[in-house]
C-alpha positions as CSV (number, residue, x, y, z in Angstrom):
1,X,0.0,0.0,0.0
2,X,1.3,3.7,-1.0
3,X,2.2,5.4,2.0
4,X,0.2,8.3,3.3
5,X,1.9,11.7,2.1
6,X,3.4,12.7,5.6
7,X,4.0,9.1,6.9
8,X,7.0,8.2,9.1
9,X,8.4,4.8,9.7
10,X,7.4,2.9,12.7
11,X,10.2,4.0,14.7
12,X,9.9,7.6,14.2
13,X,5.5,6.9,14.9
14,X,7.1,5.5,18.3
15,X,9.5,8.2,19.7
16,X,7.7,10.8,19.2
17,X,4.7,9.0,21.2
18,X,7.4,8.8,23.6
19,X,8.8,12.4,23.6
20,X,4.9,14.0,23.7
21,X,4.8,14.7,27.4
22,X,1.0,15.1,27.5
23,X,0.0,11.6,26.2
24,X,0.2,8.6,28.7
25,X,-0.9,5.3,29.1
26,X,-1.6,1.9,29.2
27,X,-0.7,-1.1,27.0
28,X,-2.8,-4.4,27.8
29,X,-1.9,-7.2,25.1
30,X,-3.1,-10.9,25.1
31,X,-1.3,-13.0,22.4
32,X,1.5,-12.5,20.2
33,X,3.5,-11.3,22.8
34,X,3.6,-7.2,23.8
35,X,4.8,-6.7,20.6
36,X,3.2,-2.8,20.3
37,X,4.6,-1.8,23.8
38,X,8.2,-3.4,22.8
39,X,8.1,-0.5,19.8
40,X,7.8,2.0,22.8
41,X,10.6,0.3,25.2
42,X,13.2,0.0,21.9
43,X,13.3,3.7,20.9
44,X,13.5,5.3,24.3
45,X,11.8,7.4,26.8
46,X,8.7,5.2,27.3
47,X,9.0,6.1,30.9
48,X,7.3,9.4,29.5
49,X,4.8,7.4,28.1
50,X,4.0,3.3,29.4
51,X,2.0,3.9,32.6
52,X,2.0,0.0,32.6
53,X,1.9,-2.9,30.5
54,X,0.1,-6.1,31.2
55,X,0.0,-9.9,29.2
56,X,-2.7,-11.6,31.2
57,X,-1.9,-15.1,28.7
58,X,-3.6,-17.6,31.6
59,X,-7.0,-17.4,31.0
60,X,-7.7,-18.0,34.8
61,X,-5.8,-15.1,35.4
62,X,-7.7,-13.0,32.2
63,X,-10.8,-13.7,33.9
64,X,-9.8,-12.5,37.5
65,X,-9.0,-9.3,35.7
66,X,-11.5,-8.9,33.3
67,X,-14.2,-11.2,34.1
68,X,-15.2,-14.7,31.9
69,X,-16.3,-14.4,28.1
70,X,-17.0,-17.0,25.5
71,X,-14.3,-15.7,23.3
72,X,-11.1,-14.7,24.4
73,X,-10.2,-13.4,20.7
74,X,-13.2,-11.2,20.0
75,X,-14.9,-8.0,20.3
76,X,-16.3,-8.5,24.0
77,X,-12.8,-9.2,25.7
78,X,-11.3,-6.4,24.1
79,X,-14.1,-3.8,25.1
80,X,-14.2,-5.4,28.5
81,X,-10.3,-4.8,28.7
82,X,-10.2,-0.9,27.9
83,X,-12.9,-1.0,30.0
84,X,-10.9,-1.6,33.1
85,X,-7.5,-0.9,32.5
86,X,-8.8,3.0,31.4
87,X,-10.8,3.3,34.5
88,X,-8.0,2.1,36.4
89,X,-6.1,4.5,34.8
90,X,-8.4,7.4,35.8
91,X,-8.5,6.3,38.9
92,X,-5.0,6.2,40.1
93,X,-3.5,9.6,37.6
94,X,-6.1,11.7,37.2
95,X,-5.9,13.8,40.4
96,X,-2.4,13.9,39.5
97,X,-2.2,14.3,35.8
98,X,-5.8,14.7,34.6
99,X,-5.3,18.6,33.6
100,X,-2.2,18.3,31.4
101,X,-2.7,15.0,30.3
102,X,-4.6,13.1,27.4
103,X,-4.9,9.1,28.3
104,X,-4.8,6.2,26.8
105,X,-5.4,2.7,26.7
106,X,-4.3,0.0,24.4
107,X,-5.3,-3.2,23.5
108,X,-5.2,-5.8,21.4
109,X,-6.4,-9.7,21.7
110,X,-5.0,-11.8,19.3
111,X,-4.9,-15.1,17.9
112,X,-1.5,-15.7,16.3
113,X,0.3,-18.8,14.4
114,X,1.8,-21.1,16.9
115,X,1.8,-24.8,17.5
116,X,-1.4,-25.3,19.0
117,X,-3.4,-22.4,16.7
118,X,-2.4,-23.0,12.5
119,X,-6.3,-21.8,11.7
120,X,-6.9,-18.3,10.7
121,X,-5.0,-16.0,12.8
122,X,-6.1,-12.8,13.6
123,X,-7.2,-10.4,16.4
124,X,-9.0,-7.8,17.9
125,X,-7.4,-3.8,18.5
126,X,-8.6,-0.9,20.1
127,X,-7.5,2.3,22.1
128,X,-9.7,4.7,23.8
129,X,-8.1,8.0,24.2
130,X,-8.6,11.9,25.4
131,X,-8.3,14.0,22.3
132,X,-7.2,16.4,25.2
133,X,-7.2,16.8,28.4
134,X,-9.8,16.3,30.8
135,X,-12.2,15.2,27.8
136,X,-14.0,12.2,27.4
137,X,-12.8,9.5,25.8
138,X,-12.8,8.0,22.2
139,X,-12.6,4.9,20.7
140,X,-11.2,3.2,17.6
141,X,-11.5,-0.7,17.1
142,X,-10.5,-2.9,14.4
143,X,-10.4,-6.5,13.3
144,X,-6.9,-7.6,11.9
145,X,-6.3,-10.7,9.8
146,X,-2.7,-12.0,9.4
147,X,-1.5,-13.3,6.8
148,X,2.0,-14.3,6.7
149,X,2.9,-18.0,7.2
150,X,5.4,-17.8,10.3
151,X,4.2,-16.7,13.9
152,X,7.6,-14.3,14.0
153,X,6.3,-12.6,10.9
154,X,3.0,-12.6,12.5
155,X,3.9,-10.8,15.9
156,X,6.2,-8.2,14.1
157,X,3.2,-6.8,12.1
158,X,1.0,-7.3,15.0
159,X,3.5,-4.4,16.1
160,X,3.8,-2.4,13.3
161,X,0.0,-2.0,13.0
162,X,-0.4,-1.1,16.8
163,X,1.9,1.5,16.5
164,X,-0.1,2.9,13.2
165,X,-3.4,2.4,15.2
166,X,-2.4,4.7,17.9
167,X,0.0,6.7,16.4
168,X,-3.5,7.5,13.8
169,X,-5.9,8.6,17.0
170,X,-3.4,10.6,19.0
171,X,-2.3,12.3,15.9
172,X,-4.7,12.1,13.0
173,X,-8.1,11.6,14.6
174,X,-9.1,15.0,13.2
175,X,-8.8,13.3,9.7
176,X,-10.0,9.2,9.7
177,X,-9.6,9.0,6.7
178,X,-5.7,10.0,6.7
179,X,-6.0,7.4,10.6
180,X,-7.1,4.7,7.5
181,X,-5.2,4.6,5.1
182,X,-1.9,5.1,7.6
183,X,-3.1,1.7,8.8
184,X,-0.8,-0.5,6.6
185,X,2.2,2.1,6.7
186,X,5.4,-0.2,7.0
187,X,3.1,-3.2,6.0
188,X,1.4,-4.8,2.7
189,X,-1.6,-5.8,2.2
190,X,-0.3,-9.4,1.5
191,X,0.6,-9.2,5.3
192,X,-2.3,-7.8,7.4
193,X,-5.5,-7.1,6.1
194,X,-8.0,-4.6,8.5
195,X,-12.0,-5.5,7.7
196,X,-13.6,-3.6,10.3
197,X,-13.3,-0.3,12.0
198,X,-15.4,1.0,14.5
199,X,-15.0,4.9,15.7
200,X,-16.9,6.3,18.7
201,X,-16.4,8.9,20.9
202,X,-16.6,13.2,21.0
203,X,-13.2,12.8,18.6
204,X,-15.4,11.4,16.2
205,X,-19.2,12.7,16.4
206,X,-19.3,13.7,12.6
207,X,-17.9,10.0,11.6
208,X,-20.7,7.5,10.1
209,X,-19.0,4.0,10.5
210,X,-20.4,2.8,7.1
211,X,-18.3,5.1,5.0
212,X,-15.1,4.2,7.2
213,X,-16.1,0.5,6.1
214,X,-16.2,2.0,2.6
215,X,-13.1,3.4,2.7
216,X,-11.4,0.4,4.2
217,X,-12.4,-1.4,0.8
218,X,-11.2,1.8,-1.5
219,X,-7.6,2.4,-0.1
220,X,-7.3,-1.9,0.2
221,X,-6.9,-2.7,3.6
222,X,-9.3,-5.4,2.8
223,X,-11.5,-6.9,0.0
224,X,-14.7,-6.7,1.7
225,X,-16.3,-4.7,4.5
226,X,-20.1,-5.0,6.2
227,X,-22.7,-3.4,8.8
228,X,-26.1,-4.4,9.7
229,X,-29.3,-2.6,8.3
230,X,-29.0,0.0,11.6
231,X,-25.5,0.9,10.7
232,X,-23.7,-1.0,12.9
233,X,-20.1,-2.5,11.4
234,X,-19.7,-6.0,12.4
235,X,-16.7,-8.5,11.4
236,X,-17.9,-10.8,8.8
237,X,-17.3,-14.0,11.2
238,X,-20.0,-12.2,13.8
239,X,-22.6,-12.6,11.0
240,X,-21.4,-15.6,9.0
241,X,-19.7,-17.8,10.9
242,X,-21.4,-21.6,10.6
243,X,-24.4,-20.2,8.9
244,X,-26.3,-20.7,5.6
245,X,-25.8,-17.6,3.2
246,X,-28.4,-16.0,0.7
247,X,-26.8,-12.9,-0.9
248,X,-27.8,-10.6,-3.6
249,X,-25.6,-8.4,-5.9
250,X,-26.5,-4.8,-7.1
251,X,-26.4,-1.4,-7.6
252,X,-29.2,-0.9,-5.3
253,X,-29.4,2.8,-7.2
254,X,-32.2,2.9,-5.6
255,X,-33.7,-0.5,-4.4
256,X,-36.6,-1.6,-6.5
257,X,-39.3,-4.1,-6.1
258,X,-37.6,-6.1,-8.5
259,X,-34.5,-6.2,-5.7
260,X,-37.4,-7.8,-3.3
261,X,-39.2,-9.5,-5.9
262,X,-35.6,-11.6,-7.0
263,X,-34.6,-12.0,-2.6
264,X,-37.9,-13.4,-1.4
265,X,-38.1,-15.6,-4.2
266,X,-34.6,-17.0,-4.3
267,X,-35.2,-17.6,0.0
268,X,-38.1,-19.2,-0.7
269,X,-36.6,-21.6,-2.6
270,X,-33.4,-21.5,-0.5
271,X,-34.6,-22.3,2.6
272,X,-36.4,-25.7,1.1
273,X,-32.9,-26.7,-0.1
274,X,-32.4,-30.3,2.2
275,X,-29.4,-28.9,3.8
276,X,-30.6,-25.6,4.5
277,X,-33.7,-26.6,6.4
278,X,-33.5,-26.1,10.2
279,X,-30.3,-23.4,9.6
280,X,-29.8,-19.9,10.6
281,X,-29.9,-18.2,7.4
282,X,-27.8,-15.0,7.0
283,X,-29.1,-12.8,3.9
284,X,-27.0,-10.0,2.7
285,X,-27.2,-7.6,0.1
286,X,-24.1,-6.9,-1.6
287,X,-22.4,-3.5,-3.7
288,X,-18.6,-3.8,-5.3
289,X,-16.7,-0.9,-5.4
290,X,-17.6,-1.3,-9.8
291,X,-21.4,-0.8,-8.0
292,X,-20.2,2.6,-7.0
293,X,-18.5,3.8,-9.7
294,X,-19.8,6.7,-11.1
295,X,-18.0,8.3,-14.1
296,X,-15.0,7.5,-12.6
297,X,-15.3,8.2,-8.8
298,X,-17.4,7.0,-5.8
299,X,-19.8,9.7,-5.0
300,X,-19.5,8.8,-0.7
301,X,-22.8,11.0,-0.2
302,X,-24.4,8.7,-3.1
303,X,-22.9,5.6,-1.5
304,X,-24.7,6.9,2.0
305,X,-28.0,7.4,0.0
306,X,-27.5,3.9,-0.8
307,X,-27.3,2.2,2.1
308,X,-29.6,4.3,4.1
309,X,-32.4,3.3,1.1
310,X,-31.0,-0.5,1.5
311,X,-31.6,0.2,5.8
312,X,-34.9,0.0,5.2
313,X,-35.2,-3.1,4.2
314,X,-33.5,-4.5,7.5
315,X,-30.6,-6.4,5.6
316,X,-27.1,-6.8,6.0
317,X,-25.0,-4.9,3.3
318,X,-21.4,-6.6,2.3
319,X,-19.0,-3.9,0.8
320,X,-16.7,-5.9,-1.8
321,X,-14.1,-5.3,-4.4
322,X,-14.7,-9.1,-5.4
323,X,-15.8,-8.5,-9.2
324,X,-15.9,-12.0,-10.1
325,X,-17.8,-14.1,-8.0
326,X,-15.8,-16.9,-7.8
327,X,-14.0,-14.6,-5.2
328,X,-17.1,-13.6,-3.7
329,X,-17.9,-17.6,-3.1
330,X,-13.9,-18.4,-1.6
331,X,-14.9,-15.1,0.8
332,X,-18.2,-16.7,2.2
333,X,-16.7,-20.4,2.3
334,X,-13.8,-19.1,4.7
335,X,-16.3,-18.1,7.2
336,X,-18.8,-21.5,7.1
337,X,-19.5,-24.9,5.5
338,X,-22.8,-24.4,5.3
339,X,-24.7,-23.7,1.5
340,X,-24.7,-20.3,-0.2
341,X,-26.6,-19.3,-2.7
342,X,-26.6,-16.4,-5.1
343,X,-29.7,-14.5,-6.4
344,X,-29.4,-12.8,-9.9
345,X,-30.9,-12.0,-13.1
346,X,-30.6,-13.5,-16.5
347,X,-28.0,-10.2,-17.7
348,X,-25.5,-11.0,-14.3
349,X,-25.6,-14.8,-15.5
350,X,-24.1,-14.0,-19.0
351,X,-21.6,-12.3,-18.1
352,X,-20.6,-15.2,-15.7
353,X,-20.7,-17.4,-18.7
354,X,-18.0,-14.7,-20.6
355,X,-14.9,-15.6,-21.1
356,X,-13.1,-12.7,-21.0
357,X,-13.9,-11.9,-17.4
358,X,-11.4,-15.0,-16.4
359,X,-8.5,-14.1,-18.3
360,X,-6.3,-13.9,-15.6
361,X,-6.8,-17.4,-14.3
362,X,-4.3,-19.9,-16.2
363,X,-7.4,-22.4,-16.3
364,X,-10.0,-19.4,-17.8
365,X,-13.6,-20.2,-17.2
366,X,-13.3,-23.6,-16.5
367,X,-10.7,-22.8,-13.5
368,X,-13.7,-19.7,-12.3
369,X,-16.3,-22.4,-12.5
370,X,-14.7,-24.8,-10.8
371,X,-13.7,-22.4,-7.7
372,X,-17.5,-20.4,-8.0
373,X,-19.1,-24.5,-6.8
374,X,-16.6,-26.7,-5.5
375,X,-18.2,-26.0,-2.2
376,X,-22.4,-26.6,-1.5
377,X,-23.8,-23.2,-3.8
378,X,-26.2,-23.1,-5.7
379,X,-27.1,-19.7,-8.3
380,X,-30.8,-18.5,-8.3
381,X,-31.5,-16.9,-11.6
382,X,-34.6,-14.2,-11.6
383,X,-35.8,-13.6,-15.2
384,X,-35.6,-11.1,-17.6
385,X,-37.9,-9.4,-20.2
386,X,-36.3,-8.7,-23.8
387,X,-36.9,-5.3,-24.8
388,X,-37.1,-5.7,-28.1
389,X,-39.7,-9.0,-28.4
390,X,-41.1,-9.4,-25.2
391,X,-40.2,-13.0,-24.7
392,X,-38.8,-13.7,-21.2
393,X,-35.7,-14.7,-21.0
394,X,-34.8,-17.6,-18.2
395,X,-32.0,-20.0,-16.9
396,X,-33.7,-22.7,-18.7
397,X,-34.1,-20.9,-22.1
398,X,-30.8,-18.8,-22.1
399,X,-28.5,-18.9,-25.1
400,X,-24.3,-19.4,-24.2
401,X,-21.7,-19.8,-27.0
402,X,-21.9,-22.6,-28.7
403,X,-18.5,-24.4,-27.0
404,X,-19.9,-23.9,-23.7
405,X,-23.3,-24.8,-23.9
406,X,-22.7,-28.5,-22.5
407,X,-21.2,-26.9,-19.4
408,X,-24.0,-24.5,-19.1
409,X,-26.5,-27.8,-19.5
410,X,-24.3,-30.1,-17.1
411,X,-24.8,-26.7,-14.3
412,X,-28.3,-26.9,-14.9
413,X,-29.5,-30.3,-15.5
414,X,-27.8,-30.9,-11.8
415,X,-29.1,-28.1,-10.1
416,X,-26.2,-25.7,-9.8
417,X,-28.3,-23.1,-11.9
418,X,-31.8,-23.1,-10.8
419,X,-35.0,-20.8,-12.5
420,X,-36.6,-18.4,-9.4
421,X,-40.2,-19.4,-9.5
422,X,-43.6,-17.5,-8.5
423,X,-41.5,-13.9,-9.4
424,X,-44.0,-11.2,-10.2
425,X,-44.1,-10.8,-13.5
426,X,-45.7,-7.8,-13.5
427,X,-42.1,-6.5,-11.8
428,X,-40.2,-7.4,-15.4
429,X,-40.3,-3.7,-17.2
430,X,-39.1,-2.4,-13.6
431,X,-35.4,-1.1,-14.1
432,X,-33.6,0.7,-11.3
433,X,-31.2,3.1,-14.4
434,X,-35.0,4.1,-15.3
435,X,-36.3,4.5,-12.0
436,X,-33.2,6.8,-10.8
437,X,-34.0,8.6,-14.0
438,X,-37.7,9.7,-12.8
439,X,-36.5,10.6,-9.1
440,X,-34.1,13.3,-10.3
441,X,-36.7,14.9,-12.7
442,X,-39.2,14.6,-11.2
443,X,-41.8,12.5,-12.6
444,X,-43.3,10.9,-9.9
445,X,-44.5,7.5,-11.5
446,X,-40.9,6.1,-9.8
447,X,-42.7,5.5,-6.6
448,X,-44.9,2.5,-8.2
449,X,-41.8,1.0,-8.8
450,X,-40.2,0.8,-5.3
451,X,-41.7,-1.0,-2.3
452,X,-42.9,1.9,-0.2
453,X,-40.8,2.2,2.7
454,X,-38.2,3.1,0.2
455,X,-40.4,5.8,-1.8
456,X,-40.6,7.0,1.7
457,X,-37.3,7.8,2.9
458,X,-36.5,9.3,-0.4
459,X,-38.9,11.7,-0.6
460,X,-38.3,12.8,3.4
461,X,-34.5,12.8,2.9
462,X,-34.7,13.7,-0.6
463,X,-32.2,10.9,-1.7
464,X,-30.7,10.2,-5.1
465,X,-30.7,13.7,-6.2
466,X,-35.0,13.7,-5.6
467,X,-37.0,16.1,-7.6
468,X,-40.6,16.5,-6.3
């Protein structure tokens, strides 16, 4: 990843943590070693800085301190240990120090490579800090992934990124986007990869969470972000993990009631599938950054429009840059076993059987193919009106090249590419290009063509560029 503009190497980040006399505080680290307070001890003066550090590795002795949890590499046991190392903090400096100094606390929680752990590795980061003194504090969590194959590798990253993490809130919190992308400063994204971020606090009253999300995606500090229909980011193994996936990909420029229309059909068929009866199934609706693209650019207050339209509709939104979705499918399978399936209409399932989308894989479409269903996944395909002759267009009647027609059969004779029965076909001449066309001038015949809690909110918050 490209540096920010005024970035300084890890060392530098360090010492002058170290030589601000008005930042101090507390590092708490649970796996991986303390490899984010070591940064502090190896350039100097962290006795101007390190209030304490504490390893609590025994988890008899992590729950004396910060009480029992299910997961001792998750969200909960970070939050519960900034909870009470910060109010210890306050509690024994403040009287002391509270006028002149901004506190701290770091944490981390991490599950690195070792000989007992060769699963995913990864962890959980935070550090709740005064933006100055006397204030109350804010908060920045993320979710880190490792990716390098030896547990030294792993542990020195681990250091690197905790040093960007709070070097970013003490000195760029005015700016989280510049906090971002100085993430992965000293690092790749072939070694760490950052999915979720979560800001909170006074620091960070004018900062919607969804956009951060967005922007982890855009500056590629990871391939695929997501929140919950209220706005809330979540880690994809929160929603995912061990459960039975229906997702759906679009512009969602706006939402239409052929979006519903093509999702309640391909569910209804989806949860009759034998090995999705009886399962928790996740449904998420999903926009790539090629979604967003508009004449070049992602329009953010567009992008909000979005997914405050898509908020309505109470559904999980995935943030990808996974164009083909073969890459989608290898996402969703690293978080559960369970079957996925994949709503879309007839134009979405040509370009799947075009070639030229696979050019770089050595094996071309076979290779993509073989990668999009070697796991339990099944494609629901919603149908599509032609234009020109009226005749609807379906899985079962749709016309592939000629040398890849008995792969298209073979996929559908055993199931892989179903037909989504009792659509409404009365939602067929719906198109969300023509839709968006009528909101910005004004012709309000748009709203028959959205389910009504969308028409809605467009019209109250005058969305999408609304004309009345």
């Amino acid at each position: 990843m490209t540096p920010t503009s005024d970035s300084i190497g890890t060392h530098q980040k360090a010492l002058r943590i170290n030589l601000d006399k008005a930042v101090y505080g507390t590092f708490a680290e649970i796996g991986a070693g303390q490899e984010v307070a070591r940064w502090f001890f190896r350039v100097g003066g962290a006795s101007g800085t390190i209030a304490k550090t504490i390893s609590a590795y025994d988890m008899v002795i992590s729950d004396a301190i910060y009480g029992r949890c299910e997961r001792y590499v998750g969200r909960q046991r970070l939050k519960t240990m900034l909870d009470h190392e910060y109010e210890l903090l306050l509690e024994r400096l403040f009287d002391d120090r509270g006028a002149t100094t901004r506190f701290f606390v770091f944490a981390d929680t991490v599950a690195a490579k070792s000989y007992a752990h060769r699963e995913d590795c990864h962890g959980w980061m935070g550090i709740r800090f005064q933006a100055s003194p006397g204030e109350e504090p804010s908060q920045i969590i993320i979710h880190v992934r490792m990716l390098d194959s030896e547990n030294l590798q792993q542990q020195e990253a681990l250091g690197v990124m905790g040093v960007n993490l709070i070097y970013g809130a003490l000195q760029h919190h005015k700016s989280p986007d510049t906090l971002i992308k100085s993430l992965l400063d000293d690092l790749t994204s072939n070694r760490t990869e950052v999915d979720m971020i979560k800001f909170s606090g006074p620091a960070f009253e004018s900062v919607d969470n969804r956009l951060s999300s967005l922007h982890l995606v855009q500056h590629g500090l990871t391939n695929a972000a997501m929140f919950t229909a209220n706005g809330e980011v979540v880690q994809a193994s929160e929603v995912l993990y061990k459960k039975a996936i229906l997702v759906e990909r679009g512009s969602f420029r706006p939402a239409t009631k052929v979006t519903l229309d093509m999702l309640n059909c391909a569910q209804a068929q989806f949860i009759q599938e034998p090995s999705v009866q009886g399962e928790e199934v996740v449904v998420l609706l999903e926009m790539t950054l090629k979604n967003l693209i508009d004449d070049g650019e992602i329009d953010h207050l567009d992008f909000l429009d979005r997914v405050d339209i898509l908020g309505t509709l109470g559904k999980t939104v995935l943030i990808s840059n996974y164009g083909e979705y073969h890459r989608l499918a290898a996402f969703l399978f690293r978080h559960t076993k369970k079957m996925i399936g994949i709503a879309m209409g007839v134009p979405s399932l040509r370009e799947i059987f075009d070639p030229k989308y696979y050019s770089d894989l050595e094996g071309g479409i076979l290779e993509s193919f073989g990668r999009l269903f070697k796991n339990d996944l099944k494609l629901y395909v919603y149908p599509l009106r032609d234009a020109g002759t009226g005749s609807i267009i379906t899985a079962g009647n749709l016309r592939v090249a000629p040398n890849l027609r008995h792969l298209y059969s073979y996929l559908v004779e055993n199931l892989f590419i179903q037909n989504l029965r009792d659509y409404n076909p009365d939602y067929l001449p719906i198109f969300s290009r023509e839709t968006l066309s009528k909101i910005k001038s004004g012709d309000s015949s748009w709203e028959s063509t959205v389910p009504p809690q969308v028409a809605a909110i467009i019209k109250e918050r005058r969305l999408l560029g609304y004309q009345s």
